[in-house]
C-alpha positions in Angstrom: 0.0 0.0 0.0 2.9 2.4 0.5 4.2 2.0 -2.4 0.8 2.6 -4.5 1.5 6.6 -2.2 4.8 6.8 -3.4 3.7 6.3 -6.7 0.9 9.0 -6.5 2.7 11.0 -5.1 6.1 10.9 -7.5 3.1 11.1 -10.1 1.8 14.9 -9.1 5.8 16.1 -8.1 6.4 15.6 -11.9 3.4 16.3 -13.1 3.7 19.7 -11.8 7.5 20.3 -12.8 5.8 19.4 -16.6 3.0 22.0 -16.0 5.6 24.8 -14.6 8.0 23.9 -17.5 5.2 24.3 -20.1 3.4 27.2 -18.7 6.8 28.9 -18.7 8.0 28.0 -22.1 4.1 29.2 -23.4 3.4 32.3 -21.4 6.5 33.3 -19.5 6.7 35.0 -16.0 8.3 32.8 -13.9 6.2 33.6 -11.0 3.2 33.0 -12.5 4.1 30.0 -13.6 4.9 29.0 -10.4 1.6 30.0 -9.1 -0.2 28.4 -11.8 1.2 25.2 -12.2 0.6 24.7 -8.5 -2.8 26.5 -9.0 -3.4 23.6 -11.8 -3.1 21.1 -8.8 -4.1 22.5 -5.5 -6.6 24.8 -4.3 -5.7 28.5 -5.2 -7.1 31.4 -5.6 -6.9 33.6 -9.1 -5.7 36.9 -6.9 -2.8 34.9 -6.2 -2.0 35.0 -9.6 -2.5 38.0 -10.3 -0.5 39.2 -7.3 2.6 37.9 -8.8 2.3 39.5 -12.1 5.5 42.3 -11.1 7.7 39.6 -9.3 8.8 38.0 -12.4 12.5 38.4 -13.6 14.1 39.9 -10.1 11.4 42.6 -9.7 9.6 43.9 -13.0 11.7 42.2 -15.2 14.9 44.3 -14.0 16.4 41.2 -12.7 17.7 43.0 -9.9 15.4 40.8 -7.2 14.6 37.4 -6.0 14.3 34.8 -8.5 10.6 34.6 -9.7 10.2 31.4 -9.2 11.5 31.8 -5.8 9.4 34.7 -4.9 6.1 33.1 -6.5 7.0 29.8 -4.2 7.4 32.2 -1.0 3.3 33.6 -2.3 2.3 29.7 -2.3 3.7 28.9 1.0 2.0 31.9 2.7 -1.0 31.7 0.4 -1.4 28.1 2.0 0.3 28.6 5.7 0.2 32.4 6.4 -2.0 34.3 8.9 -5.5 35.2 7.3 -6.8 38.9 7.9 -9.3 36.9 10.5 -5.8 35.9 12.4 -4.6 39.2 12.2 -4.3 40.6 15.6 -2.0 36.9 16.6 1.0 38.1 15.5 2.6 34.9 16.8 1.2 33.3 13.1 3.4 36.0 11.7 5.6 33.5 11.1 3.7 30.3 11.1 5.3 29.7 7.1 8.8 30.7 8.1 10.1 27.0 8.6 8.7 25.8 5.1 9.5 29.1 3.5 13.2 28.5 4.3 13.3 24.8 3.7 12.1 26.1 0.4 14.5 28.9 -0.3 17.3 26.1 1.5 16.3 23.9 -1.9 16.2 26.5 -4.6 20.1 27.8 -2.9 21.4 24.8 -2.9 20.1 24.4 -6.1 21.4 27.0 -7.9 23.8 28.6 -5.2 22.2 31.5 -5.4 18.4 33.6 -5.5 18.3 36.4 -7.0 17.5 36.5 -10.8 20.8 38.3 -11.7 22.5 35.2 -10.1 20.5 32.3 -11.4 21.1 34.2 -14.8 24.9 33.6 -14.0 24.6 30.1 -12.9 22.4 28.6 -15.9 24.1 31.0 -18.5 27.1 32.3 -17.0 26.2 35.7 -17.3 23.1 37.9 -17.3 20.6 39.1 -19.5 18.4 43.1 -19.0 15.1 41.6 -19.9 14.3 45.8 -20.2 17.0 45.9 -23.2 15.1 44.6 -26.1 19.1 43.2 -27.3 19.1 41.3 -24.3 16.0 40.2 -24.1 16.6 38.4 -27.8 20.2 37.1 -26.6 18.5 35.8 -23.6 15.7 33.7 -25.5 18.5 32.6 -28.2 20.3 30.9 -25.4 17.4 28.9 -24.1 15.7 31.5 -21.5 12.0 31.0 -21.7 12.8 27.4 -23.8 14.4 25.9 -21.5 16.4 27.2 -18.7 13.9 29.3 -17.1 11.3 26.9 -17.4 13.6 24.0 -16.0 13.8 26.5 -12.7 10.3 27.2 -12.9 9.2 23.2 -13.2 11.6 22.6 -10.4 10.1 25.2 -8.1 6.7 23.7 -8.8 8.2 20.1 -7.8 9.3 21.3 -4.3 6.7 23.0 -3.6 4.3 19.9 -4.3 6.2 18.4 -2.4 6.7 20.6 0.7 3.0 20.9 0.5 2.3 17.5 0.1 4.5 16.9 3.5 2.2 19.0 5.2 -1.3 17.3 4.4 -2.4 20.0 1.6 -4.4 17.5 -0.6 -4.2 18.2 -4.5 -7.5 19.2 -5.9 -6.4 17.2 -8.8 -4.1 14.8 -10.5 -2.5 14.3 -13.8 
């Protein structure tokens, strides 16, 4: 019988990395995509998604933030384990997410060493691309960006957080 969970549950971690990777490759912003391919899966709400329109590519595409995908993982983990308005006045469930938040940001930096979108940049290309410079921004997709690189990062931020959720008895609305 435990193995029959395993298998499930192997079956939804990559089933999400192949959503993440695809809704990447298709529609770019790698928040998100983070957001939705876990929003494919689990319950979520659209505001969520729409909340991480500007956290894509470091900041507004100026790559000078957090990863994306990171920061669109951080949205999910609160989204699912932060303090409601209703909670509000405990502010000892200010930092209910904190654990999974950094077991999270532990995964992505060991990873890919780094988190910010200038540094991922470095790691999967070895060197940067200004998404805001439309030269860039065509040197960037030439070299795999939205093909393949980012949306390996983004598929791979999707896996952990199925699985950090998964750990922590959030049941997936659906299956693939």
């Amino acid at each position: 019988m435990g193995g029959n969970i395993e298998r499930e549950r192997e079956k939804i971690v990559k089933a999400v990395y192949r959503r993440g990777f695809e809704l990447e490759q298709r529609y770019y912003g790698c928040a998100q995509c983070v957001v939705a391919s876990i929003q494919d899966f689990f319950p979520l709400h659209n505001a969520l998604f729409k909340a991480a329109t500007s956290l894509s590519g470091g900041f507004a595409s100026t790559i000078e933030g957090p990863c994306g995908a990171l920061s669109g993982g951080i949205l999910v983990l609160s989204h699912f384990f932060g303090r409601s308005r209703e909670e509000f006045s405990d502010i000892s469930l200010l930092r209910r997410p904190g654990p999974l938040v950094i077991k999270y940001w532990q995964m992505f930096k060991e990873s890919y060493n780094v988190d910010t979108c200038r540094e991922v940049q470095y790691h999967m290309f070895g060197r940067a691309y200004r998404f805001l410079d439309n030269d860039e921004y065509y040197l960037y997709e030439k070299a795999g960006g939205h093909s393949e690189k980012c949306a390996h990062v983004v598929g791979q931020a999707g896996a952990w957080l199925t699985e950090i959720l998964l750990d922590n008895k959030v049941m997936p609305v659906k299956s693939d």
